[in-house]
Backbone as CSV, one residue per row, in Angstrom:
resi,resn,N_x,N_y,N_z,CA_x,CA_y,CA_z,C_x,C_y,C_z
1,UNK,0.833,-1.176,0.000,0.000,0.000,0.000,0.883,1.245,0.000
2,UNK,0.564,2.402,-0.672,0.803,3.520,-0.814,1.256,4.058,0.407
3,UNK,2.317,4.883,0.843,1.860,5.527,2.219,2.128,4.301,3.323
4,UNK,2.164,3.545,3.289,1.990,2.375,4.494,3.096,2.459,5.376
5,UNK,4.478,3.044,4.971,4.830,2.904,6.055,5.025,4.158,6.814
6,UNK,4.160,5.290,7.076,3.950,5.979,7.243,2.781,5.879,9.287
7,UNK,1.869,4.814,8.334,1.387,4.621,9.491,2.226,3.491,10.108
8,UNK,2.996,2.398,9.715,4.019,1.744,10.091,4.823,2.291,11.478
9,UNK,5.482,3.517,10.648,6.145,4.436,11.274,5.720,4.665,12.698
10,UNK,4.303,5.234,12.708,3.461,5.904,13.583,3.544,4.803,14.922
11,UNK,2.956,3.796,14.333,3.031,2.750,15.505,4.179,2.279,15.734
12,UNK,5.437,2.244,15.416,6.814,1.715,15.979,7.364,3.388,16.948
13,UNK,6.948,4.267,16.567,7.466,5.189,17.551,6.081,4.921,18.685
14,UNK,4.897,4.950,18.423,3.967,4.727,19.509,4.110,3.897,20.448
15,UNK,4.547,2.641,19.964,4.854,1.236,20.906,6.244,1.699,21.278
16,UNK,7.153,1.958,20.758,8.832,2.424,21.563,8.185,3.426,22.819
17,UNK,7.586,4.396,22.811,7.459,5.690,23.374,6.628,4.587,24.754
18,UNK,5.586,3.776,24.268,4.136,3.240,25.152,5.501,2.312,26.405
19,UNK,6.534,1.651,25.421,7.699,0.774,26.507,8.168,1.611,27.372
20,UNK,8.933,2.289,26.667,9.702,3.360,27.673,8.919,3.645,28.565
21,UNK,7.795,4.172,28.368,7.160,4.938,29.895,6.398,3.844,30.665
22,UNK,6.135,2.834,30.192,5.872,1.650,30.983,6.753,1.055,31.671
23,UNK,8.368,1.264,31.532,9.444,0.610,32.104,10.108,1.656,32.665
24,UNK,9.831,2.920,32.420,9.827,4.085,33.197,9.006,4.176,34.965
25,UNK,8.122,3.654,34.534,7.404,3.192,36.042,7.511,2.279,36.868
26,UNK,7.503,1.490,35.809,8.088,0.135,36.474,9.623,0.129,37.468
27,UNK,10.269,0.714,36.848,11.721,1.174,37.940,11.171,2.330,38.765
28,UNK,10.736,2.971,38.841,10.052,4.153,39.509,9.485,3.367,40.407
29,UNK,8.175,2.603,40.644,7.629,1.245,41.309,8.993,0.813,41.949
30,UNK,9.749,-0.138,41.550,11.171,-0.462,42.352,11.704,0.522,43.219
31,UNK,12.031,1.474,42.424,12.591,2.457,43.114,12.429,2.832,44.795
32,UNK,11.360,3.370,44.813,10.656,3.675,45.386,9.976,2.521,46.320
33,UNK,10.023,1.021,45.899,9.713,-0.033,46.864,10.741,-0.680,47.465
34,UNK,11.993,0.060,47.185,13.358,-0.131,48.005,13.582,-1.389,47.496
35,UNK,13.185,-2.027,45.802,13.730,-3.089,45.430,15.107,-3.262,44.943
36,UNK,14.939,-1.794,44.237,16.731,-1.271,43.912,17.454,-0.102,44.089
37,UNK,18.268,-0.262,43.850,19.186,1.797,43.747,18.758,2.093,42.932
38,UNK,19.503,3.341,42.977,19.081,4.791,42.092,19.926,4.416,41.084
39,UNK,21.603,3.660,41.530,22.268,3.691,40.561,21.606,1.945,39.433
40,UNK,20.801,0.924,40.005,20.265,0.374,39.049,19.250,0.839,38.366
41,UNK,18.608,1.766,39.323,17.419,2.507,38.168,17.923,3.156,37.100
42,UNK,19.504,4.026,37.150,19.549,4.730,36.220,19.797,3.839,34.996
43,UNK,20.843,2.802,35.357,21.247,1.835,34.171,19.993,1.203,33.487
44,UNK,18.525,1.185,34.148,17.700,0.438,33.948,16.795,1.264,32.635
45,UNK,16.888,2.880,33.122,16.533,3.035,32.105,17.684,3.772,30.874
46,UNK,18.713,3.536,31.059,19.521,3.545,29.935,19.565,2.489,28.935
47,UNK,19.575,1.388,29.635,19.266,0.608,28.828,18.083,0.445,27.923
48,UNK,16.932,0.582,28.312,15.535,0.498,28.086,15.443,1.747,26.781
49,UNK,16.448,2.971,26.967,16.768,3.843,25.773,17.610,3.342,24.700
50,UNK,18.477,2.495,24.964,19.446,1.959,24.160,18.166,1.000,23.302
51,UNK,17.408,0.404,24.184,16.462,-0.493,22.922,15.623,-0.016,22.204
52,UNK,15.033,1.189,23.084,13.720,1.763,22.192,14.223,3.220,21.639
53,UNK,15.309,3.537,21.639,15.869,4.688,20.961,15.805,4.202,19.297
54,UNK,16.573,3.191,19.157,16.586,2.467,17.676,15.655,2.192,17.415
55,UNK,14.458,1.532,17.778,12.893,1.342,17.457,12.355,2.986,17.112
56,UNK,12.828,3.840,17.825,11.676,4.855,18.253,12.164,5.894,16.407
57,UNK,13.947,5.846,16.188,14.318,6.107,15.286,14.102,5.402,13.933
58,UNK,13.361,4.043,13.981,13.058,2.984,12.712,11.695,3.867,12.464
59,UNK,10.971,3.835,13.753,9.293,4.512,12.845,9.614,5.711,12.559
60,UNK,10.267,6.923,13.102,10.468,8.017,12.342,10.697,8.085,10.802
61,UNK,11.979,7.328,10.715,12.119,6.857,9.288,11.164,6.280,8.292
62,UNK,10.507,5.669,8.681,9.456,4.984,8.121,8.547,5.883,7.929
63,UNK,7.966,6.957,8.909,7.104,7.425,8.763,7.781,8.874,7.841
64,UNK,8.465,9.411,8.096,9.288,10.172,7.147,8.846,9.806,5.508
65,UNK,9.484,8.943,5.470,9.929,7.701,3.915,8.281,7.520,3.513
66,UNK,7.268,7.141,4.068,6.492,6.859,3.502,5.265,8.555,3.469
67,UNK,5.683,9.644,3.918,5.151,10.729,3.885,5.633,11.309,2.094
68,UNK,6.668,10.918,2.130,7.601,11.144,0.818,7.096,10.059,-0.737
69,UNK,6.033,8.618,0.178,5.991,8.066,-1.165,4.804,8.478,-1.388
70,UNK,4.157,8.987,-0.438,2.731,9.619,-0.657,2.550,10.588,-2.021
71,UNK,3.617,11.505,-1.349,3.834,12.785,-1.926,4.185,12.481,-3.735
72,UNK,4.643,11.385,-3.831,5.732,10.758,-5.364,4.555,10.286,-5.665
73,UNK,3.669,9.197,-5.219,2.627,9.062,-5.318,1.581,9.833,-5.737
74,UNK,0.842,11.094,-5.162,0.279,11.737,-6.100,0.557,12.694,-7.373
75,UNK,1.639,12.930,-6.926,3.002,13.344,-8.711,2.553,12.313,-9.573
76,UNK,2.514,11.360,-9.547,2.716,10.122,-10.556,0.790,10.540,-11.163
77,UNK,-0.235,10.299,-10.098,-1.374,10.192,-10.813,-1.424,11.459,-11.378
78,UNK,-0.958,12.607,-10.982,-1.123,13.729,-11.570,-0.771,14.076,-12.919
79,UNK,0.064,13.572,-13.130,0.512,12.910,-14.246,-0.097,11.914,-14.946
80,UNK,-0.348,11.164,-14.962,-1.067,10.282,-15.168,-2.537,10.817,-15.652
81,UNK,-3.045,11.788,-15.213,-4.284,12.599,-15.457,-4.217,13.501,-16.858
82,UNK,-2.876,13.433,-16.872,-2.566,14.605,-18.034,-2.186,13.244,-18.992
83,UNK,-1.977,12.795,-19.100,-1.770,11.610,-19.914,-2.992,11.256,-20.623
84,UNK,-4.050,10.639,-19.859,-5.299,10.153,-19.444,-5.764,11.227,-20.830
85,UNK,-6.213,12.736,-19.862,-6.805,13.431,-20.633,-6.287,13.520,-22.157
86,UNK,-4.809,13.817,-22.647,-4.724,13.764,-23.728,-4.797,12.532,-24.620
87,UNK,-4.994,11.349,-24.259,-5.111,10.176,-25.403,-6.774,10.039,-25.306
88,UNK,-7.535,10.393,-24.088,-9.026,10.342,-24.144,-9.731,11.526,-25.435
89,UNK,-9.013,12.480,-24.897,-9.428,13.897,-26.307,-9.034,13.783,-27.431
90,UNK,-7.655,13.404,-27.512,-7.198,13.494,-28.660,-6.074,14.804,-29.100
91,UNK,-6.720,15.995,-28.024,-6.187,17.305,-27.899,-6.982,17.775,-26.520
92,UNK,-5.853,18.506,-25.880,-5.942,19.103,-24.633,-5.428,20.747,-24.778
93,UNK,-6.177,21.215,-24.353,-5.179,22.927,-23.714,-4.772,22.627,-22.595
94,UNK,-3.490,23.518,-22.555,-3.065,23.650,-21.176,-3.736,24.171,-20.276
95,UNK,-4.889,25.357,-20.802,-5.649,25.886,-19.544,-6.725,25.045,-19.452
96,UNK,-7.175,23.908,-19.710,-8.003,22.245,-19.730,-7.319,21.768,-18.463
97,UNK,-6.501,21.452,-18.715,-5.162,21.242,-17.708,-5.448,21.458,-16.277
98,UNK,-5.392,23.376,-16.745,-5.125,24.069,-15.010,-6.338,23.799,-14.862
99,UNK,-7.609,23.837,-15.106,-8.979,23.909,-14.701,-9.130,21.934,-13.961
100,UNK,-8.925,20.941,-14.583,-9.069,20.247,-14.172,-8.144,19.440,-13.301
101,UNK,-7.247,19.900,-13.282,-6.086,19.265,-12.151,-5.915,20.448,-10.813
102,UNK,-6.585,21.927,-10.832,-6.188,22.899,-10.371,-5.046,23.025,-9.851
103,UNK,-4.186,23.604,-11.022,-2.739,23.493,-10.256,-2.036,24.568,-11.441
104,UNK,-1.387,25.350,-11.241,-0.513,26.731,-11.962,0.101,26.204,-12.890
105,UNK,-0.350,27.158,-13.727,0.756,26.596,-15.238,1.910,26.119,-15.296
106,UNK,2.642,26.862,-14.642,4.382,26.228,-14.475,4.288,24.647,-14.342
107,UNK,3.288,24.575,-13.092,3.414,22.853,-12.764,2.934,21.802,-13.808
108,UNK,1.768,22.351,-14.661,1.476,21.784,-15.338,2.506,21.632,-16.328
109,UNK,3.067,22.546,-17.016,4.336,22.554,-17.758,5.718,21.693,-17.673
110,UNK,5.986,21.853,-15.816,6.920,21.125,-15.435,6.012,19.578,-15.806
111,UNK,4.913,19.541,-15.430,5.062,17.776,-15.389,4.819,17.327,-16.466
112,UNK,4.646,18.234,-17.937,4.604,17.857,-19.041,5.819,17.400,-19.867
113,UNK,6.868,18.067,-19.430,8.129,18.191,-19.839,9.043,16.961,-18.908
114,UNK,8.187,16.492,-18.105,8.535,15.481,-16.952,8.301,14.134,-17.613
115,UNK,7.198,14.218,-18.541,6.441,12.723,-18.994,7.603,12.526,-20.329
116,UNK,7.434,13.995,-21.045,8.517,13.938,-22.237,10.024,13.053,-21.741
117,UNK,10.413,13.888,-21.139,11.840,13.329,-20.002,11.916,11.422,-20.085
118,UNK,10.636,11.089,-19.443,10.789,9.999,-18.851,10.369,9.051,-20.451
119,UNK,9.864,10.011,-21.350,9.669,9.001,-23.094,8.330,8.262,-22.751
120,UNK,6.833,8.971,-22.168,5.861,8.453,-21.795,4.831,9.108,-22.719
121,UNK,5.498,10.529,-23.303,4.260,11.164,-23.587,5.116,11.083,-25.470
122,UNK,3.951,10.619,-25.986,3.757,10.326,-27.266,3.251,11.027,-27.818
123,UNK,3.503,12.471,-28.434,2.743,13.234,-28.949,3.080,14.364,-29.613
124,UNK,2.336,15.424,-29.894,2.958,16.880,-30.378,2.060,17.895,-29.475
125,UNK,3.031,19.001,-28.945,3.222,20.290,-28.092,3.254,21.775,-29.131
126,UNK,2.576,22.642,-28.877,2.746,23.840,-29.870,2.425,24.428,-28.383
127,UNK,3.657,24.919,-27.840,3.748,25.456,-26.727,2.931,27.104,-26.845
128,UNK,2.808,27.552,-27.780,2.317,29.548,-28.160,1.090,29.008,-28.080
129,UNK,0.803,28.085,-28.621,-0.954,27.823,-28.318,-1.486,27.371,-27.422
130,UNK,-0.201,26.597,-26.578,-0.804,25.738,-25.297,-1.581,24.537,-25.981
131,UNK,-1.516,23.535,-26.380,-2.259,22.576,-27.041,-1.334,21.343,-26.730
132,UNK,-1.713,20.594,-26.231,-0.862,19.076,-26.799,-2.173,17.914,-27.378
133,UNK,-1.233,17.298,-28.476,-2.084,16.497,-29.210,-1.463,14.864,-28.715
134,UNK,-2.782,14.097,-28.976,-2.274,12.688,-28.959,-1.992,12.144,-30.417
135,UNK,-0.599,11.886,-30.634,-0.695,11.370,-32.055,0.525,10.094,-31.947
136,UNK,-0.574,9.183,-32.636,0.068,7.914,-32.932,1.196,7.807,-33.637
137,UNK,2.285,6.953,-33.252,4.017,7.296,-33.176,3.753,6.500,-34.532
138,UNK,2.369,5.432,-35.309,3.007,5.198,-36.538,2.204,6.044,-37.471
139,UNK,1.347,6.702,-37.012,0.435,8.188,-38.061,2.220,8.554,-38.164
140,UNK,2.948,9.144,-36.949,3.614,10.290,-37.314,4.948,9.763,-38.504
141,UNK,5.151,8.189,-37.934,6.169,7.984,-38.712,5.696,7.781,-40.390
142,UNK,4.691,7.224,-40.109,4.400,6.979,-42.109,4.526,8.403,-43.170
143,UNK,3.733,9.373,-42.668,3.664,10.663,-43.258,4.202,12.075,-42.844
144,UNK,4.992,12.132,-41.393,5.945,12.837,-41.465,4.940,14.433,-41.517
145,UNK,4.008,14.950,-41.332,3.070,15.637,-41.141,3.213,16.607,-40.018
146,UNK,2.595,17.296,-39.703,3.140,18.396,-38.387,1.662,17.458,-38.398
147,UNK,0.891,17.363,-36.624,-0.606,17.500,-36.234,-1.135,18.963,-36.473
148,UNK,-0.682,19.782,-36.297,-1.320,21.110,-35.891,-0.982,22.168,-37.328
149,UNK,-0.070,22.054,-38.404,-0.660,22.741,-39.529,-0.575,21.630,-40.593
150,UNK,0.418,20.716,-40.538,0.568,19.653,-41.690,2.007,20.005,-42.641
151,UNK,2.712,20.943,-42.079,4.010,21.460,-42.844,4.323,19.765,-42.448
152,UNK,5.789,19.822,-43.164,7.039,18.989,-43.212,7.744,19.135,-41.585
153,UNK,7.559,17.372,-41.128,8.327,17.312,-39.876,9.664,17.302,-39.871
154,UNK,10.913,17.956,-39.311,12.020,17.501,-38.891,12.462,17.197,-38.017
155,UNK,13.099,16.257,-37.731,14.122,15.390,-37.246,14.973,16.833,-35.976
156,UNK,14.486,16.951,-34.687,15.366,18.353,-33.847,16.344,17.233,-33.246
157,UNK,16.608,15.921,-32.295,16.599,15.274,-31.463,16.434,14.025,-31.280
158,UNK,16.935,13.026,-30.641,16.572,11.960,-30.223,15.390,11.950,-29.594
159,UNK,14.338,11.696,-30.370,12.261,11.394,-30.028,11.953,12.700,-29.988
160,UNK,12.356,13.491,-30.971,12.384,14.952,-31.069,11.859,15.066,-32.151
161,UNK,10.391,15.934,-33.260,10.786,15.859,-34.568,9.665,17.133,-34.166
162,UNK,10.490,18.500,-35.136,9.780,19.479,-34.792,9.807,20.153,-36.238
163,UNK,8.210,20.684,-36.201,7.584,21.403,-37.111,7.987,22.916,-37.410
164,UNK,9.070,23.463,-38.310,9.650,24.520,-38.557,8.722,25.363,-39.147
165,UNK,7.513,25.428,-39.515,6.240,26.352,-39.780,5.545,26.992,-38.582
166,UNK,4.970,26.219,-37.518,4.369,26.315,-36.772,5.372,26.488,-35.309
167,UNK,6.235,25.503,-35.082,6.841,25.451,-33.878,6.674,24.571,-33.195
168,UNK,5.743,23.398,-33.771,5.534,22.206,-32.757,6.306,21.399,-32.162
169,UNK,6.254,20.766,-31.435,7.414,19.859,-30.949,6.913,19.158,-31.072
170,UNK,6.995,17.544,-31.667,6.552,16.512,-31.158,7.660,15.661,-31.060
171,UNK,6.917,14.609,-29.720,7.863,13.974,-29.128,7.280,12.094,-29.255
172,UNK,8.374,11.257,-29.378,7.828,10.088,-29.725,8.796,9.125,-28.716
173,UNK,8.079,8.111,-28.517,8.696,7.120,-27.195,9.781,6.489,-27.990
174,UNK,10.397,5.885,-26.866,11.978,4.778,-27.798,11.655,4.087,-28.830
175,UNK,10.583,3.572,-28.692,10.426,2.473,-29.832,10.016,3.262,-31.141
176,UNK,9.275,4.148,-30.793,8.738,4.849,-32.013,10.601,5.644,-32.836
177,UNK,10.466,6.098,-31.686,11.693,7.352,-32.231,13.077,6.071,-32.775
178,UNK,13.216,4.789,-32.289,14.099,3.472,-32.952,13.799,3.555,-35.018
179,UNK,12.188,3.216,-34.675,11.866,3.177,-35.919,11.723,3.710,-36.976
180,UNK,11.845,5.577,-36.290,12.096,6.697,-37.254,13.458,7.452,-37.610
181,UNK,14.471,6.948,-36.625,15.904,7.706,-36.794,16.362,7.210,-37.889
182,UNK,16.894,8.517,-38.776,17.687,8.306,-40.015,18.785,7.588,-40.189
C-alpha cells in the first residue's frame, strides 16, 4: 500500500514511546519499593533507551519515507491525469489542464516536460498555443506531417521531430523514435 509505512512508522514510535514509559514506572515502582538503587534505576533506564531509541528512530524513518511516497505518489497520478486526458481527447489545452487538475501553469508545464523526459508522452506540443495532441508514433512515422498545420516534420533530437512552420514539438517514445531515426 501507498503511504503504508507511514502509518508503520506511527506505531513503531507509539509502541517504543508506550515501553519506555511503561518501564519508566516500572523502575520508579522499584525504586521507590526499596527493590533497587538509584544507581540500578539509572542503568535500567539507559538501557531500556538503548532499545527503544533504535525502534523509536526505525518509525520516524518509516514514517518520514512513507510521507515522501505519498507525496511521489500523487506526482505520478497527476501525471497520469494529463496523460489520461490527452489520449481520451485526442487534444488538450493547457488551460483544460489548469482547470481540471487545479494546479498553476508552471506545474502543469513542469510535469509535461517530466512525462517527455521519462519518453511516456507520445505526442505533439505547440507550446504559443498551449495545445498538446495525442498522435500515434506510426500516423507520425508513415507521413511525417506536423498535427497542428501539416508542414514537413524535422528530425530536432533523439524522439524529437519538430515542425519549422508552426513550432511544434513533437515527441515520440523509444520504440517509435528506434523506428524513425535516419
Amino acid at each position: 500500500m501507498i503511504g503504508s509505512g507511514k502509518t508503520v512508522g506511527l506505531v513503531l514510535m507509539g509502541v517504543s514511546a508506550a515501553l519506555l514509559l511503561v518501564f519508566s514506572f516500572w523502575v520508579l515502582a522499584a525504586l521507590a519499593g526499596n527493590e533497587t538503587t538509584s544507581a540500578g534505576a539509572v542503568l535500567g533506564l539507559l538501557l531500556a533507551l538503548l532499545v527503544m531509541g533504535p525502534l523509536f528512530g526505525a518509525g520516524a524513518y518509516l514514517f518520514r519515507r512513507g510521507g515522501q511516497e505519498q507525496r511521489e505518489y500523487a506526482q505520478v497520478a497527476k501525471e497520469k491525469q494529463i496523460l489520461n486526458a490527452v489520449l481520451a481527447r485526442g487534444q488538450v489545452t493547457i488551460h483544460e489542464l489548469i482547470v481540471d487538475l487545479q494546479l498553476p501553469r508552471e506545474e502543469i508545464e513542469r510535469m509535461i516536460q517530466s512525462l517527455v523526459g521519462k519518453q511516456l508522452f507520445s505526442g505533439a506540443i505547440n507550446w504559443e498555443k498551449g495545445l498538446l495532441y495525442s498522435v500515434e508514433s506510426q500516423k507520425l512515422t508513415s507521413d511525417h506531417r506536423c498535427p497542428n498545420c501539416g508542414g514537413e516534420l524535422q528530425f530536432a533530437g533523439k524522439g524529437l521531430i519538430a515542425c519549422p512552420y508552426c513550432g511544434s514539438q513533437v515527441f515520440l517514445t523509444r520504440r517509435a523514435a528506434a523506428q524513425t531515426a535516419p
